[in-house]
C-alpha positions, 0 to 999 in steps of 0.5 A: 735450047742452049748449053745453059738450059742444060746446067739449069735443068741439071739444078733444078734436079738437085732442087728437087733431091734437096727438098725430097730428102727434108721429108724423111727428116720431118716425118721422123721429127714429127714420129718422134714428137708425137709418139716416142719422144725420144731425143736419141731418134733424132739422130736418124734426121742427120743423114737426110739432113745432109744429103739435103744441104749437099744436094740445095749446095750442089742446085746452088754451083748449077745455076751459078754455072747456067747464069755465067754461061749464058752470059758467055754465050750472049756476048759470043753469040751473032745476031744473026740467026743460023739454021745449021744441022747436027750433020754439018759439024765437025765437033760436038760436045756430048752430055748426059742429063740423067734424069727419070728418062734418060737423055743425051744431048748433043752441042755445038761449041757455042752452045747452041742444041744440035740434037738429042737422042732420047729414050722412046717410052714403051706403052702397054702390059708387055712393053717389056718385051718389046725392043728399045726404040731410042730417037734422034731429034735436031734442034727443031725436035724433028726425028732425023733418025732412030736406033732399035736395041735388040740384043748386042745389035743396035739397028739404025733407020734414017728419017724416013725409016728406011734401014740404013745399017747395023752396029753389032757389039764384040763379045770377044774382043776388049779393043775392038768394041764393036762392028758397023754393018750396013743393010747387006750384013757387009763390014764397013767400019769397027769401033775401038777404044779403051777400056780404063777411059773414054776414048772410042774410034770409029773407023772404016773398012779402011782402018780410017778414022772417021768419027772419035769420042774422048774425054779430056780433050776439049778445046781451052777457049770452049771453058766459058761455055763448056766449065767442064773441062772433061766435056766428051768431044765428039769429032765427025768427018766432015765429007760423009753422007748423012746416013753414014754419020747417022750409022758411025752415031750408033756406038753413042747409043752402046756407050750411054744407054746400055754400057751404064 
């Protein structure tokens, strides 16, 4: 999946929200008509109408967006083919696809899928009360880590399940956002950032900064691939162990599903 495929998908949503709003608009139409006929109701068709012409102009943008993208990517991209991991970047592009199941795709900067992480869906009568269980897949849709929500903790497992760590959130402090824990409770890291704008550090127990995410801060020359100029970056050091990157990746988690 490339970075195009994102924005066509995104289009097809508003598709779907332009054609879904007309149906309202021709019950009325047909309401009226058949039973009332009274011209002030079609009044009631003008809002639906609208957000119908917004939404088809909105799908429009979209798959004006994906057709240059893709044309951007084809004469950047080599002819050969790379088999690279999520782990080995340095800088990831993050987007969220809002949609009836929530994702967040992670990119590299030439467009290329890096990983995703997605809601795992709950089946059964209490699934409600079961903790949210939230995958990390790589471009090849392989499951390379899992994080489980339960309460103000995020619990985070590696490929094989084995526990790597904890990411706890602060309650208290408006800074510092939360705390990295690893299997032994012992604090290895902090998440700080603001709260007016997105601009989230991770640093170790070193007060070193070793991962951040911000928006606003996205590289000139990556616009042709990525229009948006407010495209969140996320930056990794590049010297740590999977499994670390994999814990410090938990705050995405407090960031995109449970703080909106």
């Amino acid at each position: 999946m490339k970075i195009n495929d994102f924005y066509r998908d995104a289009a097809k949503i508003s598709l779907n929200d332009s054609i879904a709003a007309l149906i309202p608009s021709l019950l009325i139409i047909v309401g009226n008509i058949a039973i009332f006929n009274k011209p002030e109701m079609m009044k009631l068709t003008i809002p639906f109408l609208l957000y119908s012409l917004f939404s088809f102009q909105i799908y429009l943008y979209r798959m004006k967006q994906s057709i240059q993208i893709s044309r951007s990517i084809e004469k950047n991209q080599s002819h050969e083919t790379i088999s690279r991991s999520v782990f080995d970047a340095r800088q990831l592009l993050v987007l969220c696809q809002n949609s009836q199941t929530p994702k967040l795709h992670l990119y590299f900067p030439d467009g290329m899928l890096a990983g995703t992480i997605k809601k795992q869906h709950q089946k059964g009568l209490m699934k409600w009360r079961w903790p949210k269980i939230y995958r990390f897949y790589n471009n090849q849709e392989e499951t390379i880590g899992l994080f489980q929500l339960q309460g103000s903790r995020i619990k985070v497992y590696g490929q094989n399940m084995n526990y790597l760590g904890s990411f706890s959130k602060n309650k208290f402090q408006k800074k510092r956002k939360g705390e990295l824990l690893d299997r032994e409770h012992k604090l290895i890291g902090t998440v700080e950032g603001s709260s007016l704008f997105m601009d989230e550090q991770v640093l170790n127990e070193n007060h070193r900064e070793v991962a951040r995410l911000r928006r606003g801060w996205m590289p000139l020359e990556w616009s042709p691939i990525f229009p948006d100029a407010n495209t969140p970056v996320l930056s990794i050091q590049e010297d740590l162990p999977e499994s670390e990157k994999l814990l410090q990746l938990a705050f995405l988690i407090q960031e995109y599903f449970v703080e909106r």
